[in-house]
Structures are given as structure tokens and as C-alpha cells.
C-alpha positions, 0 to 999 in steps of 0.5 A, a space after each residue: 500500500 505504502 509502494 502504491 501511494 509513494 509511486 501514485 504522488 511521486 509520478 502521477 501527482 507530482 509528474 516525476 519520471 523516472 529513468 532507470 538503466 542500471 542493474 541493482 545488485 545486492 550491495 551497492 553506494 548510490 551518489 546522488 547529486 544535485 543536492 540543492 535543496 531539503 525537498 531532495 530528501 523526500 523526492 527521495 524518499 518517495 522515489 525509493 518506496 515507490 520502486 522497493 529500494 531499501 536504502 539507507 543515508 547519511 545525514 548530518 547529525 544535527 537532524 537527528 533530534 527529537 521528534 525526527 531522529 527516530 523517525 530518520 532512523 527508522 527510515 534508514 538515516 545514519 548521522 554524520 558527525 562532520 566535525 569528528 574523524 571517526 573512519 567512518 568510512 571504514 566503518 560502513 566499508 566494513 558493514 558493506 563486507 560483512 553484509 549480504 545486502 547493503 545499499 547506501 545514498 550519498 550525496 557528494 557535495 556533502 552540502 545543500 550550499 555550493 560546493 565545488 569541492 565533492 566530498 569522496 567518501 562515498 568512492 572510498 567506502 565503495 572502493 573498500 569495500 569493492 561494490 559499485 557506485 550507482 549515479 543517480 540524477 535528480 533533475 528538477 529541470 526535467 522532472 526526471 530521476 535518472 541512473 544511467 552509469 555505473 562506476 566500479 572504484 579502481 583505486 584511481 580517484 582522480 580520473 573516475 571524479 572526472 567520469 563521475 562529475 561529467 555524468 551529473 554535470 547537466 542535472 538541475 538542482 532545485 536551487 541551481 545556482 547552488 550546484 557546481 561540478 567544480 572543475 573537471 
């Protein structure tokens, strides 16, 4: 019912489509970008009930108090404390490893503000962990959620955030002049 009602509003009320090429495997990091804007999170999170993805996010700490740390968390929402080095990374990396099915959403520019500066993280926990990073495109413009590339870390950073940043590089935020791919 609740996959009824999620495909129902997201796609017929609020005319989203969505643009899905890529195989889902058991384990998996989906970075998500743009990320202008707090209505990103529901779009989805109605995108993600609507087409029975069971991912978990990550999302700064402070979101999480009462009364919506426990409902972020039962919905799948990992807090970040942005301001401590706790290998974070390795931790989830470590969880991917151990699990049978592990699915997680970043967002790279790490902020709904301008960042030209993409966080790795996710590339790290994914190559870590050797599992496959889904693109995922939330683009307001065409009212379009598309995933059309898959990257598999190798180790050479640099050159797969140049592939990484060109594929989200014509993707309108809500807010798009709080979007850059920076230089590529």
C-alpha cells in the first residue's frame, strides 16, 4: 500500500519520471547529486518506496533530534558527525563486507550550499569495500530521476571524479545556482 501511494504522488501527482538503466545488485553506494535543496530528501524518499529500494543515508547529525531522529532512523538515516574523524568510512566499508545486502545514498557535495569541492567518501567506502557506485540524477529541470552509469572504484580517484562529475554535470538542482561540478 505504502509502494502504491509513494509511486501514485511521486509520478502521477507530482509528474516525476523516472529513468532507470542500471542493474541493482545486492550491495551497492548510490551518489546522488544535485543536492540543492531539503525537498531532495523526500523526492527521495518517495522515489525509493515507490520502486522497493531499501536504502539507507547519511545525514548530518544535527537532524537527528527529537521528534525526527527516530523517525530518520527508522527510515534508514545514519548521522554524520562532520566535525569528528571517526573512519567512518571504514566503518560502513566494513558493514558493506560483512553484509549480504547493503545499499547506501550519498550525496557528494556533502552540502545543500555550493560546493565545488565533492566530498569522496562515498568512492572510498565503495572502493573498500569493492561494490559499485550507482549515479543517480535528480533533475528538477526535467522532472526526471535518472541512473544511467555505473562506476566500479579502481583505486584511481582522480580520473573516475572526472567520469563521475561529467555524468551529473547537466542535472538541475532545485536551487541551481547552488550546484557546481567544480572543475573537471
Amino acid at each position: 500500500m505504502i509502494q502504491a501511494f509513494c509511486r501514485w504522488m511521486l509520478f502521477d501527482v507530482m509528474g516525476w519520471q523516472s529513468h532507470v538503466t542500471e542493474a541493482h545488485p545486492d550491495k551497492f553506494i548510490i551518489a546522488l547529486a544535485p543536492h540543492t535543496s531539503n525537498l531532495d530528501f523526500f523526492i527521495g524518499l518517495l522515489y525509493s518506496r515507490a520502486v522497493g529500494l531499501k536504502s539507507n543515508f547519511l545525514m548530518k547529525k544535527e537532524w537527528f533530534f527529537w521528534p525526527l531522529g527516530p523517525l530518520f532512523k527508522r527510515l534508514g538515516g545514519i548521522p554524520v558527525w562532520r566535525s569528528k574523524h571517526c573512519s567512518l568510512t571504514d566503518m560502513l566499508a566494513e558493514t558493506a563486507r560483512k553484509s549480504d545486502h547493503f545499499q547506501l545514498c550519498i550525496t557528494p557535495e556533502g552540502t545543500r550550499s555550493l560546493n565545488p569541492e565533492w566530498k569522496m567518501g562515498f568512492y572510498y567506502i565503495a572502493q573498500k569495500a569493492g561494490i559499485p557506485i550507482l549515479l543517480y540524477g535528480l533533475d528538477f529541470g526535467k522532472k526526471r530521476i535518472e541512473c544511467s552509469r555505473t562506476i566500479l572504484p579502481n583505486g584511481n580517484a582522480e580520473e573516475q571524479m572526472k567520469v563521475i562529475k561529467t555524468y551529473f554535470k547537466d542535472f538541475q538542482g532545485r536551487h541551481p545556482e547552488k550546484f557546481s561540478v567544480g572543475r573537471i
